[in-house]
C-alpha positions as a Markdown table, in Angstrom:
| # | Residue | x | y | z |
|---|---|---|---|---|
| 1 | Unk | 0.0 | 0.0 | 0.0 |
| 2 | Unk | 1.4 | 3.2 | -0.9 |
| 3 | Unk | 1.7 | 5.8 | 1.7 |
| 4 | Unk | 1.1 | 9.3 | 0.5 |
| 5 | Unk | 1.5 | 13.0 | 2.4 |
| 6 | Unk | -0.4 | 15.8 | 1.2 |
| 7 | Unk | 1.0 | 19.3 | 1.2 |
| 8 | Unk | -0.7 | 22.5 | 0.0 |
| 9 | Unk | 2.0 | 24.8 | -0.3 |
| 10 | Unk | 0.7 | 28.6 | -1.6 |
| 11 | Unk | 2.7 | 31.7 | -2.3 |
| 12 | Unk | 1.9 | 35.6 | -2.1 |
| 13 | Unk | -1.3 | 37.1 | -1.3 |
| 14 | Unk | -4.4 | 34.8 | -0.5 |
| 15 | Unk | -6.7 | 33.8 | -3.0 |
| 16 | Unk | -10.1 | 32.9 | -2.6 |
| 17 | Unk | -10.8 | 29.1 | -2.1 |
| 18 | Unk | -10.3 | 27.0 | -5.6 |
| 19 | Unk | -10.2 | 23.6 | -6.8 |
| 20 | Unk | -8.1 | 21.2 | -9.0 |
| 21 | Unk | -8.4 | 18.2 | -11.1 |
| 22 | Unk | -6.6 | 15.0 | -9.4 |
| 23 | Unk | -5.8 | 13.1 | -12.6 |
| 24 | Unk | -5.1 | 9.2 | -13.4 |
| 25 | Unk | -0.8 | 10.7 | -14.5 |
| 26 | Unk | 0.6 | 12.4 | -12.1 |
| 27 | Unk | -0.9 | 10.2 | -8.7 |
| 28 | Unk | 0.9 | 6.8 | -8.5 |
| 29 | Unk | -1.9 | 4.0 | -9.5 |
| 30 | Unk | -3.6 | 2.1 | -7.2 |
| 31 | Unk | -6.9 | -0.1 | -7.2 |
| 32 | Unk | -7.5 | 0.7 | -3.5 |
| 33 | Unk | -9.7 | 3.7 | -2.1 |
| 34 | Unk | -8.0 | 6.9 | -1.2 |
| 35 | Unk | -10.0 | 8.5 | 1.7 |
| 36 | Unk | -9.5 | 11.9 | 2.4 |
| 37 | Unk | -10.5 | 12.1 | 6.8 |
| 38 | Unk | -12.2 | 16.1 | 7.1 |
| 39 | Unk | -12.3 | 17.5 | 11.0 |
| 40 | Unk | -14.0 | 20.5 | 10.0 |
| 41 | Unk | -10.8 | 22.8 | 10.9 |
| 42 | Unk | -9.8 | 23.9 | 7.5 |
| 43 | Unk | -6.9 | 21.6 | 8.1 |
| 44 | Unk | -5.6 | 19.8 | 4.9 |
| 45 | Unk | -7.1 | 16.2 | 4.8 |
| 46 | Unk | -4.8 | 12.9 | 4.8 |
| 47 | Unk | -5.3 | 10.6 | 2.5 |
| 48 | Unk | -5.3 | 6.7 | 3.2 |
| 49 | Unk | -7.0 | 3.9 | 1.9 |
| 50 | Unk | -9.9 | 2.2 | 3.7 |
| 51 | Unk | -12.2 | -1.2 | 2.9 |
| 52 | Unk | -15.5 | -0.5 | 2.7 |
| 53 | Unk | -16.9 | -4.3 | 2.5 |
| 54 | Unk | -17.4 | -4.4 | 6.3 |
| 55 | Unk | -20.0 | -3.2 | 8.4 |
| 56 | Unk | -19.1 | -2.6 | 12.0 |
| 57 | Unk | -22.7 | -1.7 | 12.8 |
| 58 | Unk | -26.2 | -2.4 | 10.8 |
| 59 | Unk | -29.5 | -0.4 | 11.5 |
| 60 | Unk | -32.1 | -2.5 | 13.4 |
| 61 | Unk | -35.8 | -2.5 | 13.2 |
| 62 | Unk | -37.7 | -3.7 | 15.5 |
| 63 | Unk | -40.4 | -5.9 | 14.2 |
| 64 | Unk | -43.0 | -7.7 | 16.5 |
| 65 | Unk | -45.9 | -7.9 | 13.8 |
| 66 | Unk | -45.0 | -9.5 | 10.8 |
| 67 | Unk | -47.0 | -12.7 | 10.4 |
| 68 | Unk | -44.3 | -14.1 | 7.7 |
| 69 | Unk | -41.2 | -16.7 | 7.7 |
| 70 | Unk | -37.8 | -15.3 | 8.6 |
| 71 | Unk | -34.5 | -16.9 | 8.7 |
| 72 | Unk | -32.0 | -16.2 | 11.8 |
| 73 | Unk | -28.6 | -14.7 | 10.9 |
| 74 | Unk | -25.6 | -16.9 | 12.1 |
| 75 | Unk | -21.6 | -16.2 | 11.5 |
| 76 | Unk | -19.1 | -18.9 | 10.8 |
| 77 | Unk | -16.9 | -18.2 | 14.5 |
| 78 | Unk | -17.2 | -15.8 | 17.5 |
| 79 | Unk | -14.9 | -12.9 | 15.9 |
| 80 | Unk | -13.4 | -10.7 | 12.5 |
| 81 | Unk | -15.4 | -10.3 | 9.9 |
| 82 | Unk | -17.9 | -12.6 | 8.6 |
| 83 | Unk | -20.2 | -13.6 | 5.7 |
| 84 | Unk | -23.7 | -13.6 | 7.4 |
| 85 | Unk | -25.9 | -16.7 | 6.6 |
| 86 | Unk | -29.3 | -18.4 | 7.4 |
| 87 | Unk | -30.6 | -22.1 | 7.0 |
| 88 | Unk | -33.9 | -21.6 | 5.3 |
| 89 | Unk | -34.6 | -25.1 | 6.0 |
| 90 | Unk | -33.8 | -26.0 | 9.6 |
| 91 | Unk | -33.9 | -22.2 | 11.4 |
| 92 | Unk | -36.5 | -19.8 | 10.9 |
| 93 | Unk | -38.5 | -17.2 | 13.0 |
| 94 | Unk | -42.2 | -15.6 | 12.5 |
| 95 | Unk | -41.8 | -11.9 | 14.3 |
| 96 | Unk | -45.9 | -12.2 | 14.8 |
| 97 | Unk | -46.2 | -15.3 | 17.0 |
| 98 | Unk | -42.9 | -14.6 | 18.0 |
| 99 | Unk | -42.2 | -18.8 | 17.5 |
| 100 | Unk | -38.5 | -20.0 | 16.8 |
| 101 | Unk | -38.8 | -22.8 | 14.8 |
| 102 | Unk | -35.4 | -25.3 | 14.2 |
| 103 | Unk | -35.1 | -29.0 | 13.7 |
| 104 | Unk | -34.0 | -29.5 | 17.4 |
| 105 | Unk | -33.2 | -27.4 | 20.5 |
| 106 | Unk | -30.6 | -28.9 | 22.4 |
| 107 | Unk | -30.1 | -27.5 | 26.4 |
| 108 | Unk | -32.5 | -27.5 | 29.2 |
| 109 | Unk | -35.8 | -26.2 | 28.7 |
| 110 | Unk | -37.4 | -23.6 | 31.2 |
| 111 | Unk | -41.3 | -23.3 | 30.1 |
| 112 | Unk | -43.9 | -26.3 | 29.3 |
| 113 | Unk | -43.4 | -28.4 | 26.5 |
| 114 | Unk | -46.6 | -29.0 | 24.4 |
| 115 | Unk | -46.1 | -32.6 | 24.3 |
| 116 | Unk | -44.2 | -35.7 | 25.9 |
| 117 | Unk | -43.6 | -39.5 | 25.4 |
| 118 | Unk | -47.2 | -41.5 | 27.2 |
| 119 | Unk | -46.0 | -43.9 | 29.8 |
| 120 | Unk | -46.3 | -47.3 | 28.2 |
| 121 | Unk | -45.7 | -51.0 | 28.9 |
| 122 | Unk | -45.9 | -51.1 | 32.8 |
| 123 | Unk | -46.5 | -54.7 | 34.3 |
| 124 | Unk | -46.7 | -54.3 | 38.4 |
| 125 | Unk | -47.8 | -57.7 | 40.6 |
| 126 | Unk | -50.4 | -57.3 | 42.9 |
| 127 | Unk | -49.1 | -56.0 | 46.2 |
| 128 | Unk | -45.9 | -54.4 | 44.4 |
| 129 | Unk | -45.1 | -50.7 | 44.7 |
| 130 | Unk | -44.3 | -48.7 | 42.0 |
| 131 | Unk | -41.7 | -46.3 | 42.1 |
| 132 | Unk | -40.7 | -44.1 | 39.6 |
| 133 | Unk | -38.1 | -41.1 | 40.5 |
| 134 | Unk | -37.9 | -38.1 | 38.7 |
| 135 | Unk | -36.3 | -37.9 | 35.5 |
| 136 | Unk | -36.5 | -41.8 | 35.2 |
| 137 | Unk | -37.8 | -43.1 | 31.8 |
| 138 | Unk | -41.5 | -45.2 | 32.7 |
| 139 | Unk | -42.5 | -47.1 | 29.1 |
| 140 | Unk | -41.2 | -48.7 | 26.1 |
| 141 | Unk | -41.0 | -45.9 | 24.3 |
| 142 | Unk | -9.8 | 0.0 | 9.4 |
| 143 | Unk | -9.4 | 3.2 | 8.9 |
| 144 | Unk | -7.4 | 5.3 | 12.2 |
| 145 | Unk | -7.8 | 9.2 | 11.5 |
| 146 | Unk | -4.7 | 9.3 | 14.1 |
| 147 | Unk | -2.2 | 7.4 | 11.7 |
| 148 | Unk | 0.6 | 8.6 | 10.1 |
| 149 | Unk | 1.9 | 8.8 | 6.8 |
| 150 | Unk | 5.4 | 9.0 | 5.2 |
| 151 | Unk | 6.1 | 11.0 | 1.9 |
| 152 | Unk | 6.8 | 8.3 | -1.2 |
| 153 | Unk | 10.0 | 10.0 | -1.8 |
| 154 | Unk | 11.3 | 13.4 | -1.9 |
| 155 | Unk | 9.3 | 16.2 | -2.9 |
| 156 | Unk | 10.1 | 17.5 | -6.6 |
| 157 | Unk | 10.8 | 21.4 | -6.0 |
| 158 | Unk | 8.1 | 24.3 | -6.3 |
| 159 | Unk | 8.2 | 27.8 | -6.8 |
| 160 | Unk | 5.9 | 30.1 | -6.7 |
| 161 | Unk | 4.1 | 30.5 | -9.7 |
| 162 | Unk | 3.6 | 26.3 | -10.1 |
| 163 | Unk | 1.1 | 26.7 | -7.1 |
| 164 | Unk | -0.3 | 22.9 | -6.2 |
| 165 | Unk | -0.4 | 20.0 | -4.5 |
| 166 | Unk | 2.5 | 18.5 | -3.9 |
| 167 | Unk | 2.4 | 14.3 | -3.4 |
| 168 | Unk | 5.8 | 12.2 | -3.2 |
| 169 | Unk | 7.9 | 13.7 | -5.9 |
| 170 | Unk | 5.0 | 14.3 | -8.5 |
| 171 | Unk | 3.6 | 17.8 | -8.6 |
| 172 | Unk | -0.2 | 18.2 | -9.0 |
| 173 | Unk | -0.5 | 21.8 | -11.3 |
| 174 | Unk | -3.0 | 24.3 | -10.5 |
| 175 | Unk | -6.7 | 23.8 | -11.0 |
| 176 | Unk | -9.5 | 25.7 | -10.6 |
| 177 | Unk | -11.3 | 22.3 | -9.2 |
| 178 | Unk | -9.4 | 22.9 | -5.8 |
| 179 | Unk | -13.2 | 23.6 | -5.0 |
| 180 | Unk | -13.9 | 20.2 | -4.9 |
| 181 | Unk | -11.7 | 20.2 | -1.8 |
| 182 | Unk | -12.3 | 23.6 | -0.2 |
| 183 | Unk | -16.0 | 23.0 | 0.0 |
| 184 | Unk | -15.8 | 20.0 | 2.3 |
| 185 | Unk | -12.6 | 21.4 | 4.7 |
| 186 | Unk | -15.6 | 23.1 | 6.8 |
| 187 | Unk | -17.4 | 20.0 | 8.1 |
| 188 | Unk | -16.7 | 16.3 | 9.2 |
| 189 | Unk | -16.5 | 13.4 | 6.9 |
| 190 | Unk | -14.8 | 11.3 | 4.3 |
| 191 | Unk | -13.8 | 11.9 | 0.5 |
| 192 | Unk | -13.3 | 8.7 | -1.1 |
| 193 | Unk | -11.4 | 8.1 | -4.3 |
| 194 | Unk | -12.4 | 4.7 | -6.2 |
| 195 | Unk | -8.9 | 4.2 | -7.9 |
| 196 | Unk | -9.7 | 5.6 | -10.8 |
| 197 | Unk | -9.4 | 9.6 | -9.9 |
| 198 | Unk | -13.7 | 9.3 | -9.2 |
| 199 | Unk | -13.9 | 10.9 | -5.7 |
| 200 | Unk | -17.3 | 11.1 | -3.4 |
| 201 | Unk | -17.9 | 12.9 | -0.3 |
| 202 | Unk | -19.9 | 11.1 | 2.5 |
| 203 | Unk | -20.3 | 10.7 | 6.3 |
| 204 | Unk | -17.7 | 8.4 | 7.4 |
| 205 | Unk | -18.3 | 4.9 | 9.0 |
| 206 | Unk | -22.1 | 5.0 | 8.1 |
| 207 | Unk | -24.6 | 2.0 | 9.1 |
| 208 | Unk | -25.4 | -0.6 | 6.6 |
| 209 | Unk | -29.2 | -1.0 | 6.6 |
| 210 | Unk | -29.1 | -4.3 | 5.2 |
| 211 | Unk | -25.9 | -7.4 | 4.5 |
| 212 | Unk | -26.3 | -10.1 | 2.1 |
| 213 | Unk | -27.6 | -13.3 | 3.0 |
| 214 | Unk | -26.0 | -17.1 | 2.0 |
| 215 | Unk | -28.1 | -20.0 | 2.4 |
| 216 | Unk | -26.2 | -22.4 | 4.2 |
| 217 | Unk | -27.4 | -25.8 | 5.4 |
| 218 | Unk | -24.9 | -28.5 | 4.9 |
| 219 | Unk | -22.1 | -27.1 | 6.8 |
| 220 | Unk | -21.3 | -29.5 | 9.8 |
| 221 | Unk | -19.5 | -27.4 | 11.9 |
| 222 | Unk | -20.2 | -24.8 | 15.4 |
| 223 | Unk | -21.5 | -21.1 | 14.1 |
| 224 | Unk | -22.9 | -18.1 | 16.7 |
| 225 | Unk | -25.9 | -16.6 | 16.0 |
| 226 | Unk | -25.5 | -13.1 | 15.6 |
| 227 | Unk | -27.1 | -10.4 | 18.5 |
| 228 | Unk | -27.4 | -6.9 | 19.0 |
| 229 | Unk | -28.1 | -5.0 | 22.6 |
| 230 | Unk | -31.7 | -2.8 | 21.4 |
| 231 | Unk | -34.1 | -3.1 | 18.9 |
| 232 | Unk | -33.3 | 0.0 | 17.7 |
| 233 | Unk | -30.8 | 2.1 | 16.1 |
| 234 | Unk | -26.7 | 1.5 | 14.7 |
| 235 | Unk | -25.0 | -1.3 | 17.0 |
| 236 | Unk | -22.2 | -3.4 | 16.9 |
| 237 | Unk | -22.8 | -7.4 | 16.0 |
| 238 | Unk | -22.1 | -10.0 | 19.1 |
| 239 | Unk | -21.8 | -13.4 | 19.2 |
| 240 | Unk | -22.1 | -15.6 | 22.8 |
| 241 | Unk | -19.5 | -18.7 | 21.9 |
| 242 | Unk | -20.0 | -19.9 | 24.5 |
| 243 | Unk | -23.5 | -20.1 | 25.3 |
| 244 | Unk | -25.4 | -19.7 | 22.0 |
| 245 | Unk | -24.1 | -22.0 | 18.6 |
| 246 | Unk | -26.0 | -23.3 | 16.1 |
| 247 | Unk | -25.2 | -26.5 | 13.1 |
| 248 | Unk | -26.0 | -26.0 | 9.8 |
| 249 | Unk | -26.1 | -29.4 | 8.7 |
| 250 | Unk | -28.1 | -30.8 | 11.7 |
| 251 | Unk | -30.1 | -27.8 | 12.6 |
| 252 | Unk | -29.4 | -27.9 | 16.2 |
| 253 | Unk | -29.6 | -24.8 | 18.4 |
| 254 | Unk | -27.7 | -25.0 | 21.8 |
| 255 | Unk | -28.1 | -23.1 | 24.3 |
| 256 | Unk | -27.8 | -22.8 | 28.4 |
| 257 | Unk | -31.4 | -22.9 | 28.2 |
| 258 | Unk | -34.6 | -22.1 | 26.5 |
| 259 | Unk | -37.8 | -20.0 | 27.9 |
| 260 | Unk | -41.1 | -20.3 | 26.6 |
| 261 | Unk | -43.7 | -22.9 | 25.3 |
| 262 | Unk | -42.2 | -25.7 | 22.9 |
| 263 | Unk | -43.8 | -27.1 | 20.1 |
| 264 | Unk | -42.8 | -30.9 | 19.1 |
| 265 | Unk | -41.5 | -33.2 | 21.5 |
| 266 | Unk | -38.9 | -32.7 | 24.2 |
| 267 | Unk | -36.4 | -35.3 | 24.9 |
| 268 | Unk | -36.5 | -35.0 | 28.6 |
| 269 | Unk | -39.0 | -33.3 | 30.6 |
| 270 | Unk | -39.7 | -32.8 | 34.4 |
| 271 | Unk | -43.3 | -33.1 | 34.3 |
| 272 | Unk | -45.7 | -34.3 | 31.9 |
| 273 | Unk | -48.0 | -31.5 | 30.4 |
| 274 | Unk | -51.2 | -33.9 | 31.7 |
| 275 | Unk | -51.1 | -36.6 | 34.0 |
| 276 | Unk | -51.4 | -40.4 | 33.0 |
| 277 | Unk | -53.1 | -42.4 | 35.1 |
| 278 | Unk | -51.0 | -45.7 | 36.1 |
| 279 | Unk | -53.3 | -48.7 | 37.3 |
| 280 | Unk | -55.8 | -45.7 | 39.1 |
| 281 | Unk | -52.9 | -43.5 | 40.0 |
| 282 | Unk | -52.1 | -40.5 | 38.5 |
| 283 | Unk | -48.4 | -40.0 | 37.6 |
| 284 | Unk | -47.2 | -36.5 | 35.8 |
| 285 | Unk | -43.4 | -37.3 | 36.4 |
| 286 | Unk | -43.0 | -34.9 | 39.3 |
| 287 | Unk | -43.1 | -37.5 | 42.1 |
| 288 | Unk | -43.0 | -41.2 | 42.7 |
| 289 | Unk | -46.1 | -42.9 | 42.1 |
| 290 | Unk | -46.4 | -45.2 | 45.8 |
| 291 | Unk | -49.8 | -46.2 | 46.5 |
| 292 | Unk | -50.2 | -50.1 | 45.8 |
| 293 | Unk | -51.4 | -51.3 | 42.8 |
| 294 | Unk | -55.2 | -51.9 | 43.0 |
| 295 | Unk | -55.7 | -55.6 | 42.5 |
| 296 | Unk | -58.7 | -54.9 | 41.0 |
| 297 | Unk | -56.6 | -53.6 | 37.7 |
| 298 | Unk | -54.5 | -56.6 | 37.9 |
| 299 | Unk | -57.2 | -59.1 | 37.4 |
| 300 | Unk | -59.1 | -57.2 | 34.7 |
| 301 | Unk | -59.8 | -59.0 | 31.6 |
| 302 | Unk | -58.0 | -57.5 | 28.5 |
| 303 | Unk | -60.4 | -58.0 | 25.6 |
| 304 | Unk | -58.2 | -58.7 | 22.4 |
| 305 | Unk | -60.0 | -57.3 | 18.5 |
| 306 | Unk | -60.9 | -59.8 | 16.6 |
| 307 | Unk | -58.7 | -60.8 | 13.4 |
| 308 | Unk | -56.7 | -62.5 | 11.2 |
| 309 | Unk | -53.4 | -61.4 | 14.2 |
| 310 | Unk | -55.3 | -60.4 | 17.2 |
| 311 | Unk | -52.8 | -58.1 | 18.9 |
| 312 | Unk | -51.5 | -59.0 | 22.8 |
| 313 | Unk | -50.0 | -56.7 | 24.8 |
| 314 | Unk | -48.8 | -58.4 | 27.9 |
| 315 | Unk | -48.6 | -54.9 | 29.6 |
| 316 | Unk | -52.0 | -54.6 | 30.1 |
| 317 | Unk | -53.0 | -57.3 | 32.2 |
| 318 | Unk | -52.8 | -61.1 | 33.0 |
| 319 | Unk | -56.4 | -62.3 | 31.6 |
| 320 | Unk | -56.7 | -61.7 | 27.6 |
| 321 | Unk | -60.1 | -63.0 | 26.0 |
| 322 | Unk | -60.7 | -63.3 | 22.1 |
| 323 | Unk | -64.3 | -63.8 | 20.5 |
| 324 | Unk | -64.1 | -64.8 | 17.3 |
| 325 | Unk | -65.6 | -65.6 | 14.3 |
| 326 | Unk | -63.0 | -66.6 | 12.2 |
| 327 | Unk | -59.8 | -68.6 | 12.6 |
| 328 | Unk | -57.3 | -66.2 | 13.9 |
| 329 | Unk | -53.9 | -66.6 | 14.9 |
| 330 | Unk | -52.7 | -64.7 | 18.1 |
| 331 | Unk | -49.8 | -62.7 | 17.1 |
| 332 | Unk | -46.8 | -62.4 | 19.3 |
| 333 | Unk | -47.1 | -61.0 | 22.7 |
| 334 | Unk | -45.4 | -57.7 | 23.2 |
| 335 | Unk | -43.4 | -55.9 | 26.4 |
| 336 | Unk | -43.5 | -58.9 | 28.8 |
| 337 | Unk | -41.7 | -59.5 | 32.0 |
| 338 | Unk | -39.4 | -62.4 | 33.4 |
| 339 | Unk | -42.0 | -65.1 | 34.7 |
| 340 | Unk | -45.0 | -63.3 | 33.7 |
| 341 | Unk | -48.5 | -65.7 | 33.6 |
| 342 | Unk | -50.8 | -64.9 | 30.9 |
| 343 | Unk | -54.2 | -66.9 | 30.3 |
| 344 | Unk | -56.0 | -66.7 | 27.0 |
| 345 | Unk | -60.0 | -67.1 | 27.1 |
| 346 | Unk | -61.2 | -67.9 | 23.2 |
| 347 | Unk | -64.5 | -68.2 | 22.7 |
| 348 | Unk | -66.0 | -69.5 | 19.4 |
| 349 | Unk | -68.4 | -67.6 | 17.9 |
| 350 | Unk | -71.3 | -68.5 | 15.3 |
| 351 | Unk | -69.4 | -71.6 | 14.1 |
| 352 | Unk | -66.4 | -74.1 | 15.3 |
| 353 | Unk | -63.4 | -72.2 | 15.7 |
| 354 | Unk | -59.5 | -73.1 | 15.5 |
| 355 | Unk | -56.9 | -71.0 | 17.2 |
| 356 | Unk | -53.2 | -70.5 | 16.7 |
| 357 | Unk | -50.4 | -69.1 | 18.3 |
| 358 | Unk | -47.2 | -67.4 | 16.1 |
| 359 | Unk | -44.5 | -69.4 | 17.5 |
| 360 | Unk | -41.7 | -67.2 | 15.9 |
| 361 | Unk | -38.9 | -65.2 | 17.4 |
| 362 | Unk | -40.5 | -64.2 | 21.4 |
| 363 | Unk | -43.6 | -66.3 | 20.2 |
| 364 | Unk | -45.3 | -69.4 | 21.6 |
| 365 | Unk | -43.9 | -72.4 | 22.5 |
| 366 | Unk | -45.5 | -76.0 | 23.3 |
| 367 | Unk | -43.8 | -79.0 | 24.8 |
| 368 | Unk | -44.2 | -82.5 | 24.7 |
| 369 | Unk | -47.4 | -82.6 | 27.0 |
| 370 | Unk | -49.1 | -80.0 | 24.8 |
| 371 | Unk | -48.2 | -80.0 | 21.3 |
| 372 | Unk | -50.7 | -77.7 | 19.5 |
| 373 | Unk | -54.4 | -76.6 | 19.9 |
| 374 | Unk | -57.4 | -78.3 | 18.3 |
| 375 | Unk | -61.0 | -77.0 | 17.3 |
| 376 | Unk | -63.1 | -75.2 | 19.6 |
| 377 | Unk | -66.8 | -76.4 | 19.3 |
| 378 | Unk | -69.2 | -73.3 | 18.6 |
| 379 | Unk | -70.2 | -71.6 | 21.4 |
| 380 | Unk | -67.7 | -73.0 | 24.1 |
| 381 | Unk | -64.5 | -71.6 | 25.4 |
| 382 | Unk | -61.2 | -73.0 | 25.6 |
| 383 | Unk | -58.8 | -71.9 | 28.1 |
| 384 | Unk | -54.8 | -71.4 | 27.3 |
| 385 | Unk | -51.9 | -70.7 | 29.7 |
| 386 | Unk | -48.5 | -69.3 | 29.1 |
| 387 | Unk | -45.3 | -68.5 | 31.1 |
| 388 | Unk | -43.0 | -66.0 | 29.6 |
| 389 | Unk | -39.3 | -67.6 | 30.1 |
| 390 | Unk | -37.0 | -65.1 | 29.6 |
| 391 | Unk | -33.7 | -66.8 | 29.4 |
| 392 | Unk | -35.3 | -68.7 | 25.7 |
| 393 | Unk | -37.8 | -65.6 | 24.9 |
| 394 | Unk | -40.5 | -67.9 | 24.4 |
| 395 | Unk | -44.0 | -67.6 | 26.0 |
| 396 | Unk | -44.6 | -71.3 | 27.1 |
| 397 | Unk | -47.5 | -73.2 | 26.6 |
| 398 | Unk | -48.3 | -74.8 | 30.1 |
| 399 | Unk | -51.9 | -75.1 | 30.1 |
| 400 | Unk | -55.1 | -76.2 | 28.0 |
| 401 | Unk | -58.3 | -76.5 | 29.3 |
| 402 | Unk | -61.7 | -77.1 | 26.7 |
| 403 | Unk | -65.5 | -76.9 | 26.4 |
| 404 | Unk | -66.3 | -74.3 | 29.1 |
């Protein structure tokens, strides 16, 4: 970067203000931006070059009503200068509702979140206690005005009557287009020159009222979201490194924590949002559940659908009874417990009936006492019992009882 000092030198009696041409010859080339810095004084202006590219401040509008999609602005790392991008797909914002929407948060949660897994697949004996603590899972589930300058050489001599502006050791001649100078000594601000001996006057270090926006969402990598301190007015960008990051590629906001309502489901939560009521106790997550289980919702019977694969879920009870008329085959009993007794009732219906048992993987398993099942006769039912062993996964057959 060349370095240039400007000196005004003038001679004999004092002329009124004037201006000069600054041609492409006589200043040394350059492809950067010559800035002139004005203080208003009258004092001759220093020229250096600047880069304009970079914002240090933007104007912000505050915006609360908006009922429209918006995209977040994030930065690549927590400092310099940086290209600001959005994930159109995976962060977004609706000033209106006021709803940040992203394809997970990750952090604790302060505020109620809309939904939560249901507590599934509980088997309790009767007499047990169940305890569940809290948090437990239940289910299956550069520009310095102050610098200096030095002269590109020695300065080429002047007399008097080659009045002009002297830089390094070319000598700008006299022009009536000093003016363009003279008229801006009196106030504050910067004259920029484009490289090309183009110059333009203009407050110095004014906001940008809007940057441009990249749509990134593949990279894999930490960015910072980018915050200011009002809602108002020209303010310097921040970043929290710390406490506030966001992924691209996963869409993943982290942060210490998050306040307000959440829609979608939360990965943990303290409480449920509405209470589930286990065997006639409510549970909502905040305490152990440690009244005794009724045995009254032990020894309900659990009426299977009727089908082709009548569904069993060894959760719900101990006594499972299936009318049918057709010839169904029980499908394989789901969330079952070491040692767990099961009876099924099946009643025919209409007609004869035949029942079968999947004896796949976890299925049904008969021995050499009781090798299969045979017809029911129309309008009786037979009885079956099973034992779950959990060392072979396989519900045993242990007991067959017919023509009730």
């Amino acid at each position: 970067m060349k370095r240039l000092l400007l000196i005004l030198l003038l001679y004999a009696t004092p002329v009124a203000a004037q201006s000069f041409t600054v041609t492409a010859a006589p200043i040394p080339a350059t492809t950067a931006s010559c800035v002139f810095q004005m203080n208003g004084d009258n004092t001759l202006p220093v020229c250096t070059t600047v880069t304009a590219s970079t914002a240090t401040t933007i104007a912000i509008t505050n915006d609360a009503t908006t009922n429209a999609t918006m995209y977040p602005v994030w930065v690549t790392t927590a400092s310099g200068s940086q290209a600001a991008k959005v994930t159109s797909t995976k962060l977004s914002f609706n000033p209106s509702t006021g709803m940040l929407t992203a394809t997970g948060f990750t952090g604790p949660l302060t505020g109620t979140a809309s939904m939560a897994a249901d507590v599934t697949g509980l088997d309790v004996t009767a007499g047990q206690t169940l305890v569940v603590t809290t948090g437990g899972t239940l289910g299956s589930a550069a520009y310095t005005a102050s610098s200096a300058y030095d002269v590109a050489g020695a300065a080429a001599a002047v007399t008097p009557t080659s009045l002009g502006l002297v830089i390094g050791t070319h000598v700008q001649a006299y022009s009536a287009r000093t003016t363009a100078i003279a008229a801006v000594a009196d106030s504050a601000g910067c004259l920029s020159n484009n490289g090309s001996g183009t110059f333009s006057y203009a407050s110095c270090g004014s906001a940008a009222t809007e940057t441009a926006i990249t749509n990134d969402t593949t990279t894999n990598a930490t960015m910072y979201p980018v915050w200011v301190t009002a809602n108002t007015g020209s303010l310097p960008l921040k970043v929290t490194s710390t406490k506030l990051s966001y992924n691209p590629s996963t869409g993943m906001l982290s942060s210490t924590g998050f306040t307000g309502a959440l829609t979608g489901n939360a990965t943990t939560a303290t409480t449920l949002a509405t209470a589930r009521a286990i065997y006639g106790n409510n549970f909502d997550g905040s305490a152990a559940v440690t009244a005794v289980i009724l045995p009254a919702y032990l020894n309900a019977t659990v009426a299977l659908t009727d089908g082709s694969t009548p569904a069993l879920d060894a959760s719900l009870g101990h006594t499972f009874r299936l009318s049918t008329t057709t010839t169904p085959t029980i499908a394989v009993p789901t969330n079952p417990t070491s040692g767990q007794k099961i009876i099924i009732q099946f009643y025919a219906s209409g007609a004869a009936r035949t029942l079968a048992l999947n004896t796949g993987t976890n299925g049904f398993r008969f021995g050499s006492d009781i090798t299969g099942l045979t017809e029911t006769a129309s309008g009786k039912t037979d009885y079956i019992g099973a034992i779950w062993n959990a060392t072979d996964s396989k519900w045993d057959v242990v007991a067959y009882a017919k023509g009730y």
